[in-house]
C-alpha angles and dihedrals in degrees: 000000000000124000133180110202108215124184130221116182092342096308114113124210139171136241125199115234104175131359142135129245096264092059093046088054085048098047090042087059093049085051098060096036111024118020124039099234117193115200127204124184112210124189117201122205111167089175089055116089118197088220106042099042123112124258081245100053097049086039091062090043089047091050096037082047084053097039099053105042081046090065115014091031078225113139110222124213129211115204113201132182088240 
């Protein structure tokens, strides 16, 4: 299993790079059990401008950030160009 530990605000995490299913199954036990593990779900749109986006548009990211903090307790992100 590769990981590359990355750090965000001093904070370090892992991503997997590369694994197979049995040491996912493995690392999905130690999570529940083991490690506390903090999920955050980031959506990059480099075309998409805060300013210049429809009512419509920040209205359904409002609803899909509420929704899923509401029910997965899980922030999402949303990455623009400006």
């Amino acid at each position: 299993m590769r990981r590359e530990t990355k750090s965000k605000d001093g904070l370090t995490c892992f991503r997997l790079e590369k694994d197979n299913r049995n040491n996912l199954v493995k690392l999905l036990g130690m999570s529940k059990n083991e490690i506390a593990v903090e999920y955050e779900i980031l959506i990059v749109q480099t075309g998409l401008s805060k300013q210049k986006s429809s009512d419509n548009i920040l209205s359904l990211l409002g609803i899909t950030a509420t929704y899923i903090k509401e029910f997965a307790d899980i922030n999402l992100k949303v990455i623009t160009n400006i």
